[in-house]
BAKOLKOL-944067 format. One record per residue: x, y, z of N, C-alpha, C, O in turn. Coordinates in steps of 0.2 Angstrom, whole numbers, plus 5000, padded with zeros to 4 digits. Each point is the difference from the previous one (the first is absolute). Layout:
BEGIN
XYZXYZXYZXYZ
...
END
This chain:
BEGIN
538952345316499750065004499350004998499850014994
499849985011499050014998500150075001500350035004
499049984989499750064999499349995002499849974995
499850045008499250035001499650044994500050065000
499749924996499750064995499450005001499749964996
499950075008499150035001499850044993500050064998
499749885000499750054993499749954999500249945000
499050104999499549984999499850004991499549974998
500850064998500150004991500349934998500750005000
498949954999500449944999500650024994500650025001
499449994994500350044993500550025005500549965000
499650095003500650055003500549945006500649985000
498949995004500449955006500449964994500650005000
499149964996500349954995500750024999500549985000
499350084998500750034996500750015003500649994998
499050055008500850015004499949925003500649985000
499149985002500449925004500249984993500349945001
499750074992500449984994500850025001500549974999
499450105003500650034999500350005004500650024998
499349965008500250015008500449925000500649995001
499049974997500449914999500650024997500649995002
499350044990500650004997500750055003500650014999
499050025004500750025003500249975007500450035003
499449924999500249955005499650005007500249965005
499350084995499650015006499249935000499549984996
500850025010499149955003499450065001499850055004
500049924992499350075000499349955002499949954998
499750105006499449975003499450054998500250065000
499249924998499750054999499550025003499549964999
500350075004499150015002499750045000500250065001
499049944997499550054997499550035004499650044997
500549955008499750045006500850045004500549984999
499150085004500550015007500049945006500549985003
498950014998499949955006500549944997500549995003
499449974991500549964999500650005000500449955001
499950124999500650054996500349995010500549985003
499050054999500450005010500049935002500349995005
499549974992500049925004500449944997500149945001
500350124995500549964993500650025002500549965000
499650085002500750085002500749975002500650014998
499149945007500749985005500549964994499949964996
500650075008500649954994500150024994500449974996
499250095002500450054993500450065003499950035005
500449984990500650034998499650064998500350045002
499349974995499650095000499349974997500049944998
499550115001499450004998500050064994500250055000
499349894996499950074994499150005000499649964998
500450115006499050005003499750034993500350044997
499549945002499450054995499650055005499849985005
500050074993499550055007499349984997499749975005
499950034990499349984998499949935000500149974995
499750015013499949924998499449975002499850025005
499849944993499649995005499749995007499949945001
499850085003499950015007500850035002500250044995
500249955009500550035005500350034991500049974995
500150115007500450034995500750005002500349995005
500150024989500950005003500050035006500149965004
499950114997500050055003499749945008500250005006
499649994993499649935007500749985002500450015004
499549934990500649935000500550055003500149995006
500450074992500649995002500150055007500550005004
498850054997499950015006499849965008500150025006
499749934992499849935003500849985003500250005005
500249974988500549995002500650025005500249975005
500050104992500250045003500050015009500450005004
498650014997499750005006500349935005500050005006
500049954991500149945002501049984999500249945000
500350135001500450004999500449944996500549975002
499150024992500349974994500250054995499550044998
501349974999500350054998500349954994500650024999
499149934998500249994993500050054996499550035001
500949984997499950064991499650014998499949954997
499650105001499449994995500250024996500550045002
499349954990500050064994499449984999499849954997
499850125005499250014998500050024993500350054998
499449914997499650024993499450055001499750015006
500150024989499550055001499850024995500550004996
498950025001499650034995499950085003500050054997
499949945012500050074999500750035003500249995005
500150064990500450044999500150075004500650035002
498849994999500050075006500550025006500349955003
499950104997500450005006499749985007500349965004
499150064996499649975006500049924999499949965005
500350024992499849914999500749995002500149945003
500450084996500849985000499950005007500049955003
499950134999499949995008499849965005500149975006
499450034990499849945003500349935001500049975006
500250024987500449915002500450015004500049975005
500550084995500550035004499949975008500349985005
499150044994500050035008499549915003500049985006
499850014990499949935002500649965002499949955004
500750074993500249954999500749974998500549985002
499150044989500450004992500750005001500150055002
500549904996500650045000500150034994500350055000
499349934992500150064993499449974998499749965005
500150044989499650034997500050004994500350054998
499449924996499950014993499450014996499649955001
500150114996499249994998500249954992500449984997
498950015004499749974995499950054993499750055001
500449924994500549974999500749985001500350055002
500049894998500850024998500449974996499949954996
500650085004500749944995500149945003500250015006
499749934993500349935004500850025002500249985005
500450074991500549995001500050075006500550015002
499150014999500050095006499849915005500449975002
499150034998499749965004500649965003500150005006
500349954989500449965004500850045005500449985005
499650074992500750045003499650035009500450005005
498850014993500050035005499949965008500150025006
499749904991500049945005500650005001500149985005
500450024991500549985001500550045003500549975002
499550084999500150055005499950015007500450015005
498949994995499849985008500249925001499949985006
500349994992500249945005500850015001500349975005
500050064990500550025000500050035008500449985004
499250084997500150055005499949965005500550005004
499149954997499849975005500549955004499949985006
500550004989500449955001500650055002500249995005
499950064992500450065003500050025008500450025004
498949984996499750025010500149945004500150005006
500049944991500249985005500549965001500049965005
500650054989500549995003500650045002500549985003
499250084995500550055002499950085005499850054997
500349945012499850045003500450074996500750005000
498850054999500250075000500750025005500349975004
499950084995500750025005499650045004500250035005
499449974995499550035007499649965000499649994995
500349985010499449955002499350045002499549975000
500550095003499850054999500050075004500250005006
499450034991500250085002499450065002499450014997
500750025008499450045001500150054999500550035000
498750004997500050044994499350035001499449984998
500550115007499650025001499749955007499450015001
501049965002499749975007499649964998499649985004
500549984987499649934998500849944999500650024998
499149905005500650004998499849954993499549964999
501050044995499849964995500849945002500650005002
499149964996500449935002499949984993499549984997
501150014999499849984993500349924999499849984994
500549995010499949945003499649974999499949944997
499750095005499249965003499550024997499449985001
500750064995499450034994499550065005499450014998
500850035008499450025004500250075001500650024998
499150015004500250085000499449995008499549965000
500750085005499849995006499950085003500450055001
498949925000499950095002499850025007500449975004
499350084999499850005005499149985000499749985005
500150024988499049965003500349944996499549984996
501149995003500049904999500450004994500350064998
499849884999500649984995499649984994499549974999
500950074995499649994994500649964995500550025000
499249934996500549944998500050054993499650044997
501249955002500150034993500049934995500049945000
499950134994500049934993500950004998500450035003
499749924992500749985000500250084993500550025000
499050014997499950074996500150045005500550044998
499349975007499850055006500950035001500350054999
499949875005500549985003500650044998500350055002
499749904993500650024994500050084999500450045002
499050004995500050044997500450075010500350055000
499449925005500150065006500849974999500450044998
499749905003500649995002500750054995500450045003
499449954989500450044997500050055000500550034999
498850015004500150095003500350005004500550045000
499549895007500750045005500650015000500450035003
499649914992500849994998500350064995500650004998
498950035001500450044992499750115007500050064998
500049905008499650085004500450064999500650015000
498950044999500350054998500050024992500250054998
499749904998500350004992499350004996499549955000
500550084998499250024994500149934995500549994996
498849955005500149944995499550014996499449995001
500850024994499650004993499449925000500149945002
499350084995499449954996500449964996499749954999
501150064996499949954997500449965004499849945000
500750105003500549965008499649935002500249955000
499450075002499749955004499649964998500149945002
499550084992499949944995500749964999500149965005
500350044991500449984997500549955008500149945000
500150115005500549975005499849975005500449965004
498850044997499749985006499549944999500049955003
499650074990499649964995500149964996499649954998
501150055000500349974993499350014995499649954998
500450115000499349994996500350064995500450045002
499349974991500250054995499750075003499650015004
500650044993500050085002499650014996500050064999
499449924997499450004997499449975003499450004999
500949975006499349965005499650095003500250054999
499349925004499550065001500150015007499849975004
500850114996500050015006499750035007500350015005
498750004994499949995004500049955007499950015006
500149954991500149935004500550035007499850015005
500650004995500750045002499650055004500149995007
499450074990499850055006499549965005500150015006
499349944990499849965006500449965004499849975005
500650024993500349965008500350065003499849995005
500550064995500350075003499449995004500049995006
499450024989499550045007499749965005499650035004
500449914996500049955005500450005005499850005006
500850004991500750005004499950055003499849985005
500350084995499750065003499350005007500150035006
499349944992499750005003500249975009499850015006
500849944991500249955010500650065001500250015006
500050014989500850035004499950095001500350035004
499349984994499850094999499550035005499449985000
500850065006499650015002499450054996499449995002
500850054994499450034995500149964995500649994999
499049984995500349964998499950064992500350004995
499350035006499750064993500750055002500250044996
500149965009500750065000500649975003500450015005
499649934990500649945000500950065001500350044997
499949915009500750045004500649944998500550024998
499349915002500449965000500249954991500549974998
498850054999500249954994499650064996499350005000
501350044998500050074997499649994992500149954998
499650094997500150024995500450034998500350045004
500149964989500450054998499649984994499849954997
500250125001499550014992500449994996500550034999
499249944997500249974993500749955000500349984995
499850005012500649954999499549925005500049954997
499750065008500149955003499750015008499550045001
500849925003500050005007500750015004500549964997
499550085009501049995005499349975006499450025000
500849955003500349975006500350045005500550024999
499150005007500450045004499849995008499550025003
501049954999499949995009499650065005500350055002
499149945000499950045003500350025010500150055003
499949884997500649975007500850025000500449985004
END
């Protein structure tokens, strides 16, 4: 399986294509975005760095994405801000690690999204899809389909809408969904979790600030609730 890693920190790219071989992956590297988009085809996910020289991550995987290439990304990042999450988010991003991190967070969390991926595309959902507030989300095909055009979901996005439908009606806990949707510990930083809500919200919500269908409930979570 090839991995992509954009990182322009020779020291850091070293390290993980050290770590990435010994765990049995063909890893490629490049130190530009522009190198990093002209590399892309035929891996198995990208690991972007967002501070790179000329095209920034938030570019390369906006670029991509625009050019309906939907390999995997895990955006690295120094910047941490919730505006900066949102950002890769919305570029793009399927997760997200700042800088610093654990080699072994790091490895579980590639190894996760490819898991997922390889998940989306061998096994269609029991609903291929479902209309929701007069949008329709096709989780098949990664697209949530509105009335002003079709916005491609991430394989985080997907995953995380799909398991509010299937659980509709039932108040799902921050750790729930890290732990059942994420495969990730109940100590990961559960913002992460509210910005993709308010994304998600933004395509399916007709008031997106007086959310009707991907409810809050205080202090536990998000319910899921059919507005159709």
């Amino acid at each position: 399986m090839k991995i992509l890693i954009v990182e322009d920190e020779r020291h850091i790219a070293d390290g993980l294509k050290f770590n990435l071989e010994a765990e049995g992956f063909d890893v490629t590297v490049a130190e530009t975005g522009e190198d990093g988009l002209a590399a892309v085809e035929g891996h198995a996910a990208v690991v972007l760095d967002v501070m790179l020289p000329g095209m920034s991550g938030f570019d390369v995987a906006r670029t991509l994405r625009e050019a309906e290439n939907f390999t995997p990304i895990l955006m690295l990042t120094a910047l941490g801000q919730a505006e900066d999450v949102i950002q890769g988010f919305e570029a793009g991003a399927d997760d997200y690690l700042p800088k610093p991190f654990q080699l072994d967070v790091f490895l579980a969390r590639l190894k996760a999204l490819l898991r997922r991926s390889k998940w989306q595309k061998r096994d269609a959902p029991s609903e291929d899809s479902i209309v929701v507030n007069g949008r329709t989300v096709d989780l098949t095909n990664l697209e949530l389909r509105t009335p002003t055009g079709t916005i491609h979901l991430t394989l985080m996005e997907s995953n995380l809408l799909k398991y509010l439908i299937d659980n509709e009606g039932r108040a799902v806990s921050r750790k729930e969904i890290l732990e059942k949707v994420w495969e990730l510990q109940e100590d990961t930083d559960t913002r992460a979790i509210d910005n993709f809500i308010v994304r998600l919200r933004r395509h399916l919500e007709d008031e997106p600030n007086n959310p009707q269908i991907l409810r809050t409930v205080r202090g536990v979570g998000y319910r899921f609730v059919r507005a159709d």
